[in-house]
C-alpha positions, 0 to 999 in steps of 0.5 A: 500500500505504501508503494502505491501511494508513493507510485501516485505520489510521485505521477502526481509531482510528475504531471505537476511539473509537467503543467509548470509553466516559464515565462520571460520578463521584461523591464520598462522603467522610466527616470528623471534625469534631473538637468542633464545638459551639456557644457556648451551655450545654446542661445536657443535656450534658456541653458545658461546655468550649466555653462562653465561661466554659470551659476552651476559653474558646469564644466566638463569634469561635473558633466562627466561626473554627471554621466558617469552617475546617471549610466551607473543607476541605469546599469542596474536597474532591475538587474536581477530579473533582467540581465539585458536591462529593461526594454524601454526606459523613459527620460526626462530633463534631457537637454538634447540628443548628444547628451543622450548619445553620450549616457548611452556610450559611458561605463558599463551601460554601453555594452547594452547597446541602447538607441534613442527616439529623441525630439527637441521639444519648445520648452525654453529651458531646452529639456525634452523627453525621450525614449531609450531602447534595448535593441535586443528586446524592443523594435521600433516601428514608428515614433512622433512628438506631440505637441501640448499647447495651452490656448490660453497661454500661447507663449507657454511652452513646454514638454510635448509628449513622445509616442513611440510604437513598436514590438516587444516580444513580439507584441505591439506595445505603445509606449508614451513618455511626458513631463508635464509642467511643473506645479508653478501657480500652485498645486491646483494649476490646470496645467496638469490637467490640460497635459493629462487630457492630451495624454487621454487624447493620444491613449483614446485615439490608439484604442480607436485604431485599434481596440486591442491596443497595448498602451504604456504611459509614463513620466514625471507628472508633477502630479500623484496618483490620486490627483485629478489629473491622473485619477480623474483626466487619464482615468487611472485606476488604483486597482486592477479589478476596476479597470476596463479593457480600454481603461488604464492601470496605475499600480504606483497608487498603491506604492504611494499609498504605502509610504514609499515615494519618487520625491520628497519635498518639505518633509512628505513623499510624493509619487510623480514619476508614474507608469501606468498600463492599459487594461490589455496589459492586465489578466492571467493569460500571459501567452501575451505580454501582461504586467506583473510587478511595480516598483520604486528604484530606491536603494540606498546609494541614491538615497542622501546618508545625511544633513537637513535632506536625510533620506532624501534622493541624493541630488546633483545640486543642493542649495547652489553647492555641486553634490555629485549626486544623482537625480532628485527623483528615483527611478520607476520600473514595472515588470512585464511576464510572457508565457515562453 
């Protein structure tokens, strides 16, 4: 009787495994860089700050120093599940696409091998948007930037939002990157809301094209999850049950609403730095691509050790005095799961 029971115990630890299924993972992350510019004076811009003769005194040992550090936290992000980086990763605070060739040629970060989608963008500051992508893991089959304008305000001029569509593991993906204008005129400004409502537009118009479209949105919303801007405009929702199939997905809500936060700002945690994904990209049918995991990029080499910012992300300037650090914000990544 005995033999028996272990004949069957081991036929049903057999035909367990048997039912045991792999899955590739895949990374999409998004970080801002905070002032990555280069040494050199454009007059197009409002760039004069991180010029040697300006107030950052920015020369080419801190713009050095400032690549070194930015393809250093690239380099590991999501490294333990994803050897080959993250697919896509969204930057923000890019003055122009050289800088983005050289982060993307420095240290260890350069064997990945990443490309760029880069616009210049009408900000007056010069800093733009941008996608970088792992050949290896992301195709790209199309890209383009979209304007966000303001009818009220003509001469504002600020981030557009980049859209770039293409194929990861072999799924058509649309990745949308946006910085939206910062909380200048106070938290309750409608310019969020009038970036949210373009991101709407352009997440609206792939589903109308497309009602099976997969839709990735992130970026540095100045903005939280809960805020009218992401909740209500974009639709957002905190959890997956109540998304619908053309609806999107905030699973950085919940993140928040645990204490953990991408910036800090007078002693509280904000989450700006958002990714949300569309309900295609949500279920347990992984013969596609389907998210699985968020998080928080916050370990403690990028966190301030000490001062009046403890714990605070460690910064490139704080109060006028160069810090040799590295963003103001920490990155963000999800994880995306494919049945093999």
């Amino acid at each position: 009787m005995k033999r028996v029971i272990l004949c069957l115990a081991l036929l049903i630890s057999i035909a367990a495994s048997a039912q045991e299924k792999k899955f590739a993972v895949y990374g999409v992350a998004f970080y801002n860089l905070e002032n990555l510019f280069d040494t050199k004076r454009d007059t197009t811009i409002n760039d004069e700050e991180y010029t040697p003769q300006g107030a950052n005194a920015w020369d080419d040992n801190k713009y050095k120093c400032k690549l070194n550090n930015m393809a250093f936290v690239l380099n590991q992000l999501g490294e333990k599940l994803l050897p080959l980086g993250p697919a896509v990763i969204g930057v923000a605070e890019v003055e122009n696409r050289g800088v983005l060739q050289d982060l993307t040629a420095t240290g260890e970060f350069a064997q990945k091998g990443y490309q760029i989608v880069h616009y210049d963008s009408p900000d007056r500051r010069g800093i733009d948007v941008a996608l970088l992508y792992n050949p290896k893991l992301f195709t790209v089959e199309s890209s383009k930037a979209i304007p966000l304008r303001f009818p009220d305000e003509p001469n504002f001029l600020t981030r557009d939002q980049l859209l770039v569509t293409g194929y990861l593991a072999g799924d058509k993906v649309n990745v949308i990157v946006a910085h939206w204008p910062s909380r200048r005129g106070g938290k309750e400004s409608n310019s969020r809301v009038t970036a949210a409502a373009l991101g709407k537009h352009i997440i609206d118009s792939l589903y109308k094209a497309d009602p099976e479209a997969k839709v990735i949105y992130m970026g540095d919303l100045n903005d939280d999850p809960f805020d009218k801007s992401t909740s209500e405009v974009i639709g957002a929702k905190k959890e997956a049950k109540d998304v619908a199939k053309e609806g999107m997905f905030n699973p950085f809500w919940n993140i928040l609403a645990s204490g953990v936060g991408s910036l800090a700002y007078n002693g509280s945690w904000n989450l700006f730095d958002q990714i949300m994904v569309s309900g295609n990209l949500l279920g347990k049918d992984r013969s596609s691509i389907k998210f699985w995991k968020a998080e928080v990029f916050n370990k403690d080499f990028l966190i301030q050790q000490d001062g009046q910012f403890k714990g605070y992300p460690k910064r490139t300037h704080g109060k006028g005095i160069w810090l040799n650090g590295y963003s103001d914000h920490f990155p963000t990544l999800i994880y995306l799961l494919k049945q093999q």
